[in-house]
PDBQT receptor file of N, H, CA, C and O in Angstrom, charges set to zero:
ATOM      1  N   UNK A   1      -8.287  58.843  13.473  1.00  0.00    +0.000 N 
ATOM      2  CA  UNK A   1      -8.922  58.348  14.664  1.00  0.00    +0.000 C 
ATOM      3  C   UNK A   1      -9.288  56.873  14.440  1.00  0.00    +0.000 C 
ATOM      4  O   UNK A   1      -9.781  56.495  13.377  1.00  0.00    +0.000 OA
ATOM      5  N   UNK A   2      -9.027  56.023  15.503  1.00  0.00    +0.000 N 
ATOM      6  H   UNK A   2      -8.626  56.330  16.367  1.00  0.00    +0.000 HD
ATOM      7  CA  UNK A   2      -9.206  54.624  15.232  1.00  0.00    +0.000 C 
ATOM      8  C   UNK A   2     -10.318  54.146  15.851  1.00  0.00    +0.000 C 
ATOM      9  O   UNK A   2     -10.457  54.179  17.074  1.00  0.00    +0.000 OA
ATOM     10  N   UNK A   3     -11.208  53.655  15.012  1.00  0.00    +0.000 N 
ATOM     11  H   UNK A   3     -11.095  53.627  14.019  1.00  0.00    +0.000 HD
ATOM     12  CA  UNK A   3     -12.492  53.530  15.933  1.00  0.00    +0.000 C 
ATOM     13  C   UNK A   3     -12.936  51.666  16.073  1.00  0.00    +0.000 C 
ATOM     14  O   UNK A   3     -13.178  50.937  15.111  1.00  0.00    +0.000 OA
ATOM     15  N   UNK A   4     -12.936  51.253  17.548  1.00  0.00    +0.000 N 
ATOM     16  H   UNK A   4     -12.739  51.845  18.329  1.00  0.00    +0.000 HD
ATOM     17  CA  UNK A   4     -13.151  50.148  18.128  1.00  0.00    +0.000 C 
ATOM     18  C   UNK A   4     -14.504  49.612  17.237  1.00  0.00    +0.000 C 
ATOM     19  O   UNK A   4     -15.631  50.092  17.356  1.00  0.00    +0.000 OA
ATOM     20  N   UNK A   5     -14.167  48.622  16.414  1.00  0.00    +0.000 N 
ATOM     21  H   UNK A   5     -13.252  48.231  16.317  1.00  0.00    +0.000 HD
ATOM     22  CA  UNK A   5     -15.427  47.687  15.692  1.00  0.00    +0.000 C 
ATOM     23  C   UNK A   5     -15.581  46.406  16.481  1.00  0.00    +0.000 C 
ATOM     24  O   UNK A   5     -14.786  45.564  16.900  1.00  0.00    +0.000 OA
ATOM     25  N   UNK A   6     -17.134  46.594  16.540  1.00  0.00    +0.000 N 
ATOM     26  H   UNK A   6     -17.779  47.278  16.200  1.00  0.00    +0.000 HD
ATOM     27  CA  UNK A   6     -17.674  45.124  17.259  1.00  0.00    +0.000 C 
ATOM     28  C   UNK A   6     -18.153  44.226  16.083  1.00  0.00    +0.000 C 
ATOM     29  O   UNK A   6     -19.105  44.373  15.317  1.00  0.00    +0.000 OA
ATOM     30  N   UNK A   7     -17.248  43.292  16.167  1.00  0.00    +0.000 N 
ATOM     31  H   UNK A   7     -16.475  43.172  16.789  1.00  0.00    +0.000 HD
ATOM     32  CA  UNK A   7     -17.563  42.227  14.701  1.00  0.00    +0.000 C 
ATOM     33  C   UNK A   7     -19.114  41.544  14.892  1.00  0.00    +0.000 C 
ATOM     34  O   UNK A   7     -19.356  41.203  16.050  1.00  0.00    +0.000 OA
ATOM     35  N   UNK A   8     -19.714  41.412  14.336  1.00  0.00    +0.000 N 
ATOM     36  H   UNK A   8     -19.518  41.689  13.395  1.00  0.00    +0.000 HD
ATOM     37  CA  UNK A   8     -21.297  41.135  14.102  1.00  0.00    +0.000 C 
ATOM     38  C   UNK A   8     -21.438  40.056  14.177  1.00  0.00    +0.000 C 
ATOM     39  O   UNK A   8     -20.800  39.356  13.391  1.00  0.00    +0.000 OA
ATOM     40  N   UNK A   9     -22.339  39.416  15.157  1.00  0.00    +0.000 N 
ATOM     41  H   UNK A   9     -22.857  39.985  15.796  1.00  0.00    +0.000 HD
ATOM     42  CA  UNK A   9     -22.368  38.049  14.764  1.00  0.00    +0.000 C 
ATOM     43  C   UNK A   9     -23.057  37.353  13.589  1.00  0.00    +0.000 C 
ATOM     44  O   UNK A   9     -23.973  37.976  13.052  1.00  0.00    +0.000 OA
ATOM     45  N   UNK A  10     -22.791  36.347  13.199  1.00  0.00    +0.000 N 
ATOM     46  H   UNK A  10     -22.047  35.841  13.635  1.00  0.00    +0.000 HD
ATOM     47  CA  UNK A  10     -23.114  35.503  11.734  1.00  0.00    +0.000 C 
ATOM     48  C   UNK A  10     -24.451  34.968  12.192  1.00  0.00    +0.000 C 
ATOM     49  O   UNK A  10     -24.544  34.163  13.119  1.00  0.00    +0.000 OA
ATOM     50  N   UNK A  11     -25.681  35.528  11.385  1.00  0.00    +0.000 N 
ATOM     51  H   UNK A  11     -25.606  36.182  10.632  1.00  0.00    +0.000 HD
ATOM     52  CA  UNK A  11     -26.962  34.677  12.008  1.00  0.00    +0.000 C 
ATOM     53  C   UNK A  11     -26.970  33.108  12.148  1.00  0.00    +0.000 C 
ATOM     54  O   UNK A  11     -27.455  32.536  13.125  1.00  0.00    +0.000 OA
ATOM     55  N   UNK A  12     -26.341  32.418  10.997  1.00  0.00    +0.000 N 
ATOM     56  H   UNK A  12     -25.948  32.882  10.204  1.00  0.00    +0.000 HD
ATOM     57  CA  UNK A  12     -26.485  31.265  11.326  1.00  0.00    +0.000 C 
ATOM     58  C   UNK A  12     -25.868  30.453  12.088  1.00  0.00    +0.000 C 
ATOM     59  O   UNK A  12     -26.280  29.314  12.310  1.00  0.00    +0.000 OA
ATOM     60  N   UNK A  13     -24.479  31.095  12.732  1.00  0.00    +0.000 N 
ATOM     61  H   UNK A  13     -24.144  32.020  12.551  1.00  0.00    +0.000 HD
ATOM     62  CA  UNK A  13     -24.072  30.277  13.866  1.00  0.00    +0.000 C 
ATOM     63  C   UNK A  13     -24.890  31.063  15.247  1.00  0.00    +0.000 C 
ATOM     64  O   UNK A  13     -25.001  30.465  16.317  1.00  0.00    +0.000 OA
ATOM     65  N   UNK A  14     -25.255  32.018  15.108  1.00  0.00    +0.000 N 
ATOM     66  H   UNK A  14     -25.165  32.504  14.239  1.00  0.00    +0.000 HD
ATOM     67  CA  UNK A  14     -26.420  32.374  16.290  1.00  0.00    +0.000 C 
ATOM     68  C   UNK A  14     -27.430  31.076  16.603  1.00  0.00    +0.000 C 
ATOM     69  O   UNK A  14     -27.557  30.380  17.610  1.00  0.00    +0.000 OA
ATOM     70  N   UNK A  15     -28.205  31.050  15.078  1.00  0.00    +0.000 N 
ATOM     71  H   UNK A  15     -28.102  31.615  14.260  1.00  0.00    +0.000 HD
ATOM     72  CA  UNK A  15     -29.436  30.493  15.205  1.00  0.00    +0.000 C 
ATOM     73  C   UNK A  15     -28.345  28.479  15.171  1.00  0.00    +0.000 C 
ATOM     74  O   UNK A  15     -28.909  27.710  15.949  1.00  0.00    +0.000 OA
ATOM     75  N   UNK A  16     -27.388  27.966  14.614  1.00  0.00    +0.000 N 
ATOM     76  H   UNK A  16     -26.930  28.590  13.981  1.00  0.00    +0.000 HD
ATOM     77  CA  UNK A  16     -27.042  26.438  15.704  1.00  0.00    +0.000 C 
ATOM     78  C   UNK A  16     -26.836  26.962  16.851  1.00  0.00    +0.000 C 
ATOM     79  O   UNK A  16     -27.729  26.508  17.566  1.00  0.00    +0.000 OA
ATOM     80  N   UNK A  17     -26.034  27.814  17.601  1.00  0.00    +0.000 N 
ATOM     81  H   UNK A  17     -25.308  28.183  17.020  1.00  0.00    +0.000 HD
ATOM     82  CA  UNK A  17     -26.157  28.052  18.870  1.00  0.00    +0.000 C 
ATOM     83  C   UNK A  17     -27.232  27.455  19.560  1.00  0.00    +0.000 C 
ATOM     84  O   UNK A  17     -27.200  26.412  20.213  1.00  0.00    +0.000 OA
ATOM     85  N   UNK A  18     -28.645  28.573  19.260  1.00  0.00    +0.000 N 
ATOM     86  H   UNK A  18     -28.670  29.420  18.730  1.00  0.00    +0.000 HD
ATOM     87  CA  UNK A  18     -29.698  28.578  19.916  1.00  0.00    +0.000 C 
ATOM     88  C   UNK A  18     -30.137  27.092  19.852  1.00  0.00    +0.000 C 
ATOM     89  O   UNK A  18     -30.714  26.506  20.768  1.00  0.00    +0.000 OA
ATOM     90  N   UNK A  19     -29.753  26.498  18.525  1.00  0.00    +0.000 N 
ATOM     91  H   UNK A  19     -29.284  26.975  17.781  1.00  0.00    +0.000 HD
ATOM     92  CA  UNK A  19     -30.744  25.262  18.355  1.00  0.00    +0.000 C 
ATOM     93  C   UNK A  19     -29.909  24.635  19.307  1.00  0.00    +0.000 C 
ATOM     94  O   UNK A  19     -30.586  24.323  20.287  1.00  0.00    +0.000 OA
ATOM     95  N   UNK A  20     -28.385  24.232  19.462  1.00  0.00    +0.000 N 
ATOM     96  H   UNK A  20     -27.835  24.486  18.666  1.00  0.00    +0.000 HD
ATOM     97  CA  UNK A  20     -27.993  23.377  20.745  1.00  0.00    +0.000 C 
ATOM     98  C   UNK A  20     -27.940  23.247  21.665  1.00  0.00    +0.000 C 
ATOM     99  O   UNK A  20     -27.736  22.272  22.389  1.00  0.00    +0.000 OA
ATOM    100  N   UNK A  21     -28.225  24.818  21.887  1.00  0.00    +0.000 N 
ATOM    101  H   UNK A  21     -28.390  25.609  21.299  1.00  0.00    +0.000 HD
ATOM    102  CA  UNK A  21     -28.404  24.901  23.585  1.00  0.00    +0.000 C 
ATOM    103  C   UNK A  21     -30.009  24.378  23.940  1.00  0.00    +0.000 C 
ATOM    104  O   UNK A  21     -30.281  23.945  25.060  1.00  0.00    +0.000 OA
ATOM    105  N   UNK A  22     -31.017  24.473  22.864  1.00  0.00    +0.000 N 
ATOM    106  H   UNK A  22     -30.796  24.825  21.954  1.00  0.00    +0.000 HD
ATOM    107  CA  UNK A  22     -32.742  24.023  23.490  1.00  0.00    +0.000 C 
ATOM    108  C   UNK A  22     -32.831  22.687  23.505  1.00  0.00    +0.000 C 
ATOM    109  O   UNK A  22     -32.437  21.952  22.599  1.00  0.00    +0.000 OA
ATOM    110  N   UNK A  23     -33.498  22.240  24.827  1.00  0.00    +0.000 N 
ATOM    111  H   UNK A  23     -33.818  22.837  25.562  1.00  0.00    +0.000 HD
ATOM    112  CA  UNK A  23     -33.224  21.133  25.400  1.00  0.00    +0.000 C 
ATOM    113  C   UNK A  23     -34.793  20.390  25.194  1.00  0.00    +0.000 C 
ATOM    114  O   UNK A  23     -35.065  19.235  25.522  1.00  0.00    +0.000 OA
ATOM    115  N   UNK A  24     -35.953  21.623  24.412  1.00  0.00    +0.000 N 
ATOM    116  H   UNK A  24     -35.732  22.561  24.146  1.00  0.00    +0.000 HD
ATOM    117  CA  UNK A  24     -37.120  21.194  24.752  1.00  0.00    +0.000 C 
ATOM    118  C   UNK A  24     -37.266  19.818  23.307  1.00  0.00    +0.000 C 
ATOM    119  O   UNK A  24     -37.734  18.684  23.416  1.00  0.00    +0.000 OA
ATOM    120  N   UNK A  25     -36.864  20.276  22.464  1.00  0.00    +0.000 N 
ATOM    121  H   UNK A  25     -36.485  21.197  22.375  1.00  0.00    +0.000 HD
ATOM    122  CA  UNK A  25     -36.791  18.872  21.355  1.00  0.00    +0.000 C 
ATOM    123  C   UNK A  25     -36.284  17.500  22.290  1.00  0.00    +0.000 C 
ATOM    124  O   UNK A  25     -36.887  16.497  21.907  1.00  0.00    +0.000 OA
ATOM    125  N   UNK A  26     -35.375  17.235  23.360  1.00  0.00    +0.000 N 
ATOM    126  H   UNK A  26     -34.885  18.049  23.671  1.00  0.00    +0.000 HD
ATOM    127  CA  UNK A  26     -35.333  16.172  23.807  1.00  0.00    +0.000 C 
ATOM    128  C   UNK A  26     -36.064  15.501  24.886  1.00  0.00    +0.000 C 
ATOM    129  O   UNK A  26     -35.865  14.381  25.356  1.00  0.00    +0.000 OA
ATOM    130  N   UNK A  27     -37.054  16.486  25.237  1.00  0.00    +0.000 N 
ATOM    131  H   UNK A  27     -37.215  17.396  24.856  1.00  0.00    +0.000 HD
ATOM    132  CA  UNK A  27     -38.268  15.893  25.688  1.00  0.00    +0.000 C 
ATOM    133  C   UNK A  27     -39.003  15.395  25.010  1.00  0.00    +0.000 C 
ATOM    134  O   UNK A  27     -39.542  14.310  25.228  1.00  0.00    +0.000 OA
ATOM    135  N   UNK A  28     -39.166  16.117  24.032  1.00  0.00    +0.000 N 
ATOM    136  H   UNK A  28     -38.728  16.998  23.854  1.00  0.00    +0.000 HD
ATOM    137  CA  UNK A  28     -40.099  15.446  22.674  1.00  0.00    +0.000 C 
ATOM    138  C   UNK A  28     -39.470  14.259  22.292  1.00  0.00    +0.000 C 
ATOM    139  O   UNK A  28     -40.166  13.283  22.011  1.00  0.00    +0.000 OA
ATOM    140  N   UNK A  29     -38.213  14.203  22.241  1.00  0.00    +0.000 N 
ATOM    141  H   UNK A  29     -37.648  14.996  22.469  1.00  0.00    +0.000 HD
ATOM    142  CA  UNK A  29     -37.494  12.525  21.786  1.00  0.00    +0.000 C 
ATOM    143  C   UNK A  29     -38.175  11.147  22.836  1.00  0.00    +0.000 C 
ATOM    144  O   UNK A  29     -38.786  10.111  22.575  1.00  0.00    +0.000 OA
ATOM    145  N   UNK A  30     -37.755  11.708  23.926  1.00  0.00    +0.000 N 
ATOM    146  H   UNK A  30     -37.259  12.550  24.138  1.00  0.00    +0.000 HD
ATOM    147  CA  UNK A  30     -37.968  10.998  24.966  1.00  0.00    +0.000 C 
ATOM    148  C   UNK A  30     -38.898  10.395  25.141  1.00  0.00    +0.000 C 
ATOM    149  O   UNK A  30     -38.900   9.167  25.220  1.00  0.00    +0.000 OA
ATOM    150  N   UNK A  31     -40.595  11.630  25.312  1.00  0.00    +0.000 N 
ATOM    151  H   UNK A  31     -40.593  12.628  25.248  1.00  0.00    +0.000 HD
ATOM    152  CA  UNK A  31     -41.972  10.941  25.353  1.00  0.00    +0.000 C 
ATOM    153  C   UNK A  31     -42.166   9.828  24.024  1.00  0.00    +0.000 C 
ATOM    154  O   UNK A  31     -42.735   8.771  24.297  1.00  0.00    +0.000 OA
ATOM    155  N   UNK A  32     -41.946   9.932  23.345  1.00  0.00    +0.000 N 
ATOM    156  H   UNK A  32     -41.484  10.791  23.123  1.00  0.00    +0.000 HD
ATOM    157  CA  UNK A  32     -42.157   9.509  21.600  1.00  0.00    +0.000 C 
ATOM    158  C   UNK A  32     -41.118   8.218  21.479  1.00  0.00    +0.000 C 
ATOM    159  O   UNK A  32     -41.273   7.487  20.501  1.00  0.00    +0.000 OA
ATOM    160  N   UNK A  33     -40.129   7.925  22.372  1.00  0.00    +0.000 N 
ATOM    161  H   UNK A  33     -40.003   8.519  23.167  1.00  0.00    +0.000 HD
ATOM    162  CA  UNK A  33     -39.421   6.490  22.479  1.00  0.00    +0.000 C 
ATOM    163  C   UNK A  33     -40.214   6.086  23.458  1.00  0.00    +0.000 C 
ATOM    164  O   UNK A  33     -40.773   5.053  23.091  1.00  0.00    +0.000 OA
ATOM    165  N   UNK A  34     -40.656   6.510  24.922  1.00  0.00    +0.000 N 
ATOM    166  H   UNK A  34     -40.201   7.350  25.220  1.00  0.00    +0.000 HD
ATOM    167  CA  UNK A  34     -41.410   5.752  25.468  1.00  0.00    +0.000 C 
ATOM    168  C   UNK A  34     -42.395   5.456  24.899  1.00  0.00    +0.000 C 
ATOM    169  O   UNK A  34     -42.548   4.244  25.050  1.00  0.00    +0.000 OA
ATOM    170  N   UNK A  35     -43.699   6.148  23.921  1.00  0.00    +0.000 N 
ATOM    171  H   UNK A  35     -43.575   7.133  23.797  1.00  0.00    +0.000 HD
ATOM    172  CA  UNK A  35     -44.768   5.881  23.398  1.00  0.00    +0.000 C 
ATOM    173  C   UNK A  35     -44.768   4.703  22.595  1.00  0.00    +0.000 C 
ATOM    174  O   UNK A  35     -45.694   3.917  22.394  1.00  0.00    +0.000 OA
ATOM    175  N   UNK A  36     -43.300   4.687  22.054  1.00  0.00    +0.000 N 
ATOM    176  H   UNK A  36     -42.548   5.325  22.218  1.00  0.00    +0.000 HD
ATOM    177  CA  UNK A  36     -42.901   3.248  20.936  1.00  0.00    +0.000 C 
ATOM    178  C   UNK A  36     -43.062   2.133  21.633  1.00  0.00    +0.000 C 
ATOM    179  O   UNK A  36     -43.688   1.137  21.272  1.00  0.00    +0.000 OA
ATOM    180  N   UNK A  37     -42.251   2.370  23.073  1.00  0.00    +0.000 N 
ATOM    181  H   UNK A  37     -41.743   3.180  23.366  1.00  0.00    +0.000 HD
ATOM    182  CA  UNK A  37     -42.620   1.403  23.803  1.00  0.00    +0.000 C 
ATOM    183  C   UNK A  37     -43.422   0.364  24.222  1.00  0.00    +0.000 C 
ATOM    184  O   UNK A  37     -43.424  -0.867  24.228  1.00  0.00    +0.000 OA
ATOM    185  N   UNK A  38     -44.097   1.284  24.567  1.00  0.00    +0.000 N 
ATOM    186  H   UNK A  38     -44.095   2.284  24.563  1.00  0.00    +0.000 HD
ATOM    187  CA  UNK A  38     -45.890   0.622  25.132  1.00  0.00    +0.000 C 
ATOM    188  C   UNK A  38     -46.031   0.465  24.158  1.00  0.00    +0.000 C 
ATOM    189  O   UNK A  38     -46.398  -0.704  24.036  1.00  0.00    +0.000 OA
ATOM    190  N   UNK A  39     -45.951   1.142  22.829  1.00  0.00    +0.000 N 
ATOM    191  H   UNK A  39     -45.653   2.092  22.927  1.00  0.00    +0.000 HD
ATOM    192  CA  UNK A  39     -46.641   0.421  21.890  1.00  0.00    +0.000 C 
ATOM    193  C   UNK A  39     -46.567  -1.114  21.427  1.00  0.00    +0.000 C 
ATOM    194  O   UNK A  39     -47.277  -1.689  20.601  1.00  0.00    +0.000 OA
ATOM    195  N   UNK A  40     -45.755  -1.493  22.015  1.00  0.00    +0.000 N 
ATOM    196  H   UNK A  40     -45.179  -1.026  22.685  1.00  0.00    +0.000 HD
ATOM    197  CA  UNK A  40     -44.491  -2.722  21.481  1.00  0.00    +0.000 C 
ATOM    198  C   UNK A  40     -45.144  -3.219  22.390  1.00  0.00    +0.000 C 
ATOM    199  O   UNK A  40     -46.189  -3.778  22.054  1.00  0.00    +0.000 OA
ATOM    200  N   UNK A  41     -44.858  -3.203  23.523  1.00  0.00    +0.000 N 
ATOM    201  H   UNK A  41     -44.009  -2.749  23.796  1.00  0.00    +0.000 HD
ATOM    202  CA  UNK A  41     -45.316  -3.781  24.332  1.00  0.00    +0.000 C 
ATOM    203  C   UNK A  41     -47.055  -4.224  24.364  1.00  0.00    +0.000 C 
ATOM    204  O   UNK A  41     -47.251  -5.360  24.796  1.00  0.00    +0.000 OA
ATOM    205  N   UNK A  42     -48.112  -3.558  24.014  1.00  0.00    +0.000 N 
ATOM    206  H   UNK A  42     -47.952  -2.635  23.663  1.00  0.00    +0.000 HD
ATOM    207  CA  UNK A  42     -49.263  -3.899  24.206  1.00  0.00    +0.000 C 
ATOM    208  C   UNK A  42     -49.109  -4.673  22.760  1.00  0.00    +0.000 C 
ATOM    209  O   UNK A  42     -49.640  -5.777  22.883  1.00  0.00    +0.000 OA
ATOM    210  N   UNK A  43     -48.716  -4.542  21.786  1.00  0.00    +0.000 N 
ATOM    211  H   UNK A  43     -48.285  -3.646  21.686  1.00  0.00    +0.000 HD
ATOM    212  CA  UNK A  43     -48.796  -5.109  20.395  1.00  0.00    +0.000 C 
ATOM    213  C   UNK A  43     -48.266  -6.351  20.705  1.00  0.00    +0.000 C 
ATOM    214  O   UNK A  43     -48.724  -7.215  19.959  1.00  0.00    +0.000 OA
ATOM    215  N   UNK A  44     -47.372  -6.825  21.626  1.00  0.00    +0.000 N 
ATOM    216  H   UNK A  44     -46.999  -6.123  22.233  1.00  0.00    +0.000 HD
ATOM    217  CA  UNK A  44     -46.879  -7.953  22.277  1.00  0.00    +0.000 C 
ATOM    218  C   UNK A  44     -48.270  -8.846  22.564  1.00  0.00    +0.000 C 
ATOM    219  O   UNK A  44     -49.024  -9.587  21.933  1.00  0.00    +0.000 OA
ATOM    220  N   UNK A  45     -48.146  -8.374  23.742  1.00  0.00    +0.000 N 
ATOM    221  H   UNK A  45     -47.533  -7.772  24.255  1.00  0.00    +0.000 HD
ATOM    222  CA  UNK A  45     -49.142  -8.777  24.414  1.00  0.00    +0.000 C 
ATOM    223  C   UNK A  45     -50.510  -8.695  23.762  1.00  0.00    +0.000 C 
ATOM    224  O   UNK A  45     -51.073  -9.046  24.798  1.00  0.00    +0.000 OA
ATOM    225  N   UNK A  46     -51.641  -8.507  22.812  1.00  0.00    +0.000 N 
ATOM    226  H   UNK A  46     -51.183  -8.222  21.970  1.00  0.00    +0.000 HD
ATOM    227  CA  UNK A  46     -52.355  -8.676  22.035  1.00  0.00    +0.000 C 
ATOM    228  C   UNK A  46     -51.842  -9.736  21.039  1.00  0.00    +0.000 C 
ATOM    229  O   UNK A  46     -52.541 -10.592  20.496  1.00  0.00    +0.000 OA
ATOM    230  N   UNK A  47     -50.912  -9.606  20.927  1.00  0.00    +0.000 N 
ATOM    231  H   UNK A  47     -50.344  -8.910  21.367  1.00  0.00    +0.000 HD
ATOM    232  CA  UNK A  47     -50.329 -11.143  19.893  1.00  0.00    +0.000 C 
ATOM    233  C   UNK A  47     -50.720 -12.547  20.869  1.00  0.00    +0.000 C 
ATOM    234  O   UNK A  47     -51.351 -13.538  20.500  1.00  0.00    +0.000 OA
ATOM    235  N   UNK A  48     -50.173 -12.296  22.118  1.00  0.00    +0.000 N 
ATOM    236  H   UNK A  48     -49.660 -11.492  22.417  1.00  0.00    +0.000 HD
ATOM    237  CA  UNK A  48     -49.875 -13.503  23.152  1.00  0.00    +0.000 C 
ATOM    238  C   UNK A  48     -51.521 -13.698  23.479  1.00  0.00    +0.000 C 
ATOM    239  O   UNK A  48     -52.111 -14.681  23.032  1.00  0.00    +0.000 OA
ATOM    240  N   UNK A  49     -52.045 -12.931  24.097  1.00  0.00    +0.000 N 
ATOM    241  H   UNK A  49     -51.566 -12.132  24.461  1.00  0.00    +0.000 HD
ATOM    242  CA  UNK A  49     -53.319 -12.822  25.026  1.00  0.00    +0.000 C 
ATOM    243  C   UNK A  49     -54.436 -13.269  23.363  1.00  0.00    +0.000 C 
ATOM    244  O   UNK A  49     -55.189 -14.243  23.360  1.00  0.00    +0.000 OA
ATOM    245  N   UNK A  50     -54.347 -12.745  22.685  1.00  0.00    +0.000 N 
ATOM    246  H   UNK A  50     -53.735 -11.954  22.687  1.00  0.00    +0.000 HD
ATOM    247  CA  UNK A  50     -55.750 -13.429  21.381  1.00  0.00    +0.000 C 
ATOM    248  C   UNK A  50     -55.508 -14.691  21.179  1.00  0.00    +0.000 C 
ATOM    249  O   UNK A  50     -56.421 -15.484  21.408  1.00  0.00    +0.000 OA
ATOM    250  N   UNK A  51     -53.923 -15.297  20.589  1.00  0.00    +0.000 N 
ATOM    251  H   UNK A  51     -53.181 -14.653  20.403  1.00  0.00    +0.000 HD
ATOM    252  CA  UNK A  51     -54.129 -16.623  20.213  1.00  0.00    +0.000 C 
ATOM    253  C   UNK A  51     -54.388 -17.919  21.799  1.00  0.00    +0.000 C 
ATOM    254  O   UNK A  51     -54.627 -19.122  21.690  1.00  0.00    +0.000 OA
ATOM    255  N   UNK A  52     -54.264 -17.291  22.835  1.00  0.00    +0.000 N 
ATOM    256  H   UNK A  52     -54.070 -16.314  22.924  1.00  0.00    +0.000 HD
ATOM    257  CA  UNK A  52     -54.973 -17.841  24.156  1.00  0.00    +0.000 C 
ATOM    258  C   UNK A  52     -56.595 -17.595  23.922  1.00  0.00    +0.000 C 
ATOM    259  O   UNK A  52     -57.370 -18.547  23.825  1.00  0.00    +0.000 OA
ATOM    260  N   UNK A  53     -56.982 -16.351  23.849  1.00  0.00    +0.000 N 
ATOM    261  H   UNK A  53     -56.353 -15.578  23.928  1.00  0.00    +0.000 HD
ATOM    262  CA  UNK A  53     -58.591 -16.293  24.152  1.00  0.00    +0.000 C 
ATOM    263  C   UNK A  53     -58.822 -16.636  22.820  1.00  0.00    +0.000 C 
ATOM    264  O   UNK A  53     -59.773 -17.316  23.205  1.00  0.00    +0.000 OA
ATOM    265  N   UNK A  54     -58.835 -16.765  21.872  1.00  0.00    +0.000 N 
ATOM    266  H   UNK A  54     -58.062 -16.212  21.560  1.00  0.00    +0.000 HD
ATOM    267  CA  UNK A  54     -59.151 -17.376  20.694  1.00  0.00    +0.000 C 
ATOM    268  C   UNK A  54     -58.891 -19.022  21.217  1.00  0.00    +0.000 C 
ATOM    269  O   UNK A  54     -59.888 -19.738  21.125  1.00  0.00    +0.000 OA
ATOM    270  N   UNK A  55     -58.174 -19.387  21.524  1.00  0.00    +0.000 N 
ATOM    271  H   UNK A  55     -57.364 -18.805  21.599  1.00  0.00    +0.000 HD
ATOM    272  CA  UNK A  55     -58.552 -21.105  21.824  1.00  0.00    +0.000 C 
ATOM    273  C   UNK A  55     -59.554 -21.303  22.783  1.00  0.00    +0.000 C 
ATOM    274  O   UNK A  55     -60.173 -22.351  22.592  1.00  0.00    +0.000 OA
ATOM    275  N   UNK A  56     -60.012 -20.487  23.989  1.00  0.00    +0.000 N 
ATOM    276  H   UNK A  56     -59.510 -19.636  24.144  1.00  0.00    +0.000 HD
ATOM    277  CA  UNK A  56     -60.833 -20.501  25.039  1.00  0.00    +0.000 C 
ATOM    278  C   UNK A  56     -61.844 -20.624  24.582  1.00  0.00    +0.000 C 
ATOM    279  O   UNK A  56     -62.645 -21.511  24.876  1.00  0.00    +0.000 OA
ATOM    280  N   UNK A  57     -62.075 -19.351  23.396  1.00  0.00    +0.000 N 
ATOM    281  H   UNK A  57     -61.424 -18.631  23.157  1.00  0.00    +0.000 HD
ATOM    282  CA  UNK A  57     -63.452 -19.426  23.100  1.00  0.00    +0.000 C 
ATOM    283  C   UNK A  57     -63.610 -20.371  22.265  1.00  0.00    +0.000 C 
ATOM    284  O   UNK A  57     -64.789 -20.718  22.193  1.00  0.00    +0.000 OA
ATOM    285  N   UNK A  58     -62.763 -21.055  21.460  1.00  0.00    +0.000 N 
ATOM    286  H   UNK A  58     -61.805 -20.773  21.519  1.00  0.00    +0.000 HD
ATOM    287  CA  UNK A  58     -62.888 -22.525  20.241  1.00  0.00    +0.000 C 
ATOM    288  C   UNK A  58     -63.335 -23.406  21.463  1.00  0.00    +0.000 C 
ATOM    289  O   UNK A  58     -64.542 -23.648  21.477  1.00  0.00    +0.000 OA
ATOM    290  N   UNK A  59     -62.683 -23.869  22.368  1.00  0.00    +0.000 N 
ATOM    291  H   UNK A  59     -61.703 -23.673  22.357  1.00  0.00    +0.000 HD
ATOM    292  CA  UNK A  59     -63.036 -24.992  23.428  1.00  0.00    +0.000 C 
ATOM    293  C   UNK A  59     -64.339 -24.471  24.054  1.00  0.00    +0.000 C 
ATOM    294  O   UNK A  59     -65.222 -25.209  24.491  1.00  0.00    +0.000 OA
ATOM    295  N   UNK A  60     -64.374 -23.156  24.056  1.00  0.00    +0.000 N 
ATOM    296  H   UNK A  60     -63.657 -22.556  23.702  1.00  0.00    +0.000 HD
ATOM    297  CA  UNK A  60     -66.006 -23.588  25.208  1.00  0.00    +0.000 C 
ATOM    298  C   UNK A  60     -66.978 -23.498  24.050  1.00  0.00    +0.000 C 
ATOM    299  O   UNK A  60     -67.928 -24.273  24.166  1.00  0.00    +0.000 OA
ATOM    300  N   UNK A  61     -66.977 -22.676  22.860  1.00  0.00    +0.000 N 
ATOM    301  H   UNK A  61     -66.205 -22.047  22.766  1.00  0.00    +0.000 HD
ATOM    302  CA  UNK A  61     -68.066 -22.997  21.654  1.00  0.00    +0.000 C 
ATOM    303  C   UNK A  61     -68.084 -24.548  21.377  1.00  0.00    +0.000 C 
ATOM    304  O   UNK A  61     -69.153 -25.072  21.061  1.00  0.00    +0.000 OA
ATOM    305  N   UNK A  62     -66.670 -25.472  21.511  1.00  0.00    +0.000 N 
ATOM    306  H   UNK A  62     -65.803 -25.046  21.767  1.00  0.00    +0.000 HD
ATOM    307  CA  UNK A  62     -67.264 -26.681  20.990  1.00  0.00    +0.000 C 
ATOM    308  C   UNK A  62     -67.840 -27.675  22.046  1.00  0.00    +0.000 C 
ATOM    309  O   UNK A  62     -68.241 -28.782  21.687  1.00  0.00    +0.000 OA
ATOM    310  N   UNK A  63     -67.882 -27.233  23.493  1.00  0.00    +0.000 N 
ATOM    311  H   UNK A  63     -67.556 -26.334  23.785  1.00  0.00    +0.000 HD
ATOM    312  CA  UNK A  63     -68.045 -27.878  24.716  1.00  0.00    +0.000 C 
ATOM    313  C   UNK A  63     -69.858 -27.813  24.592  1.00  0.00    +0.000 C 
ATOM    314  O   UNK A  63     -70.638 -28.631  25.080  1.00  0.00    +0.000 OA
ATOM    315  N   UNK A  64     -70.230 -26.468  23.713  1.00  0.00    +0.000 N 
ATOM    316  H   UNK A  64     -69.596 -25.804  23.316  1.00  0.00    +0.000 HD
ATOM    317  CA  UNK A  64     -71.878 -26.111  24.185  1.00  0.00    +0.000 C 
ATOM    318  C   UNK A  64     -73.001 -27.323  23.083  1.00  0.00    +0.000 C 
ATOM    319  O   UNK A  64     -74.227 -27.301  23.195  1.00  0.00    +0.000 OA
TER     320      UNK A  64
């Protein structure tokens, strides 16, 4: 009697499967490049905006 075998799947191409099909890690990429962002960006701008208010306040301390 010949009996029909269902070949088993291999856990670890199950478990890359699962990992390529979840899409929720590239949300996590996403928020975490924008966060770099702004970060860059305000770290910018704190570079630009101090060595301005740092002269403001040198000129009006030496004006008093």
């Amino acid at each position: 009697m010949l009996r029909a075998t269902i070949p088993e799947e291999d856990p670890m191409r199950a478990l890359y499967t699962k990992l390529i099909k979840d899409n929720s890690g590239v949300t996590a990429i996403e928020y975490g490049l924008i966060a770099a962002l702004v970060a860059v960006v305000c770290i910018a701008a704190w570079k630009i905006l101090g060595t301005d208010l740092s002269t403001s306040f040198s000129t009006i301390a030496s004006s008093v």
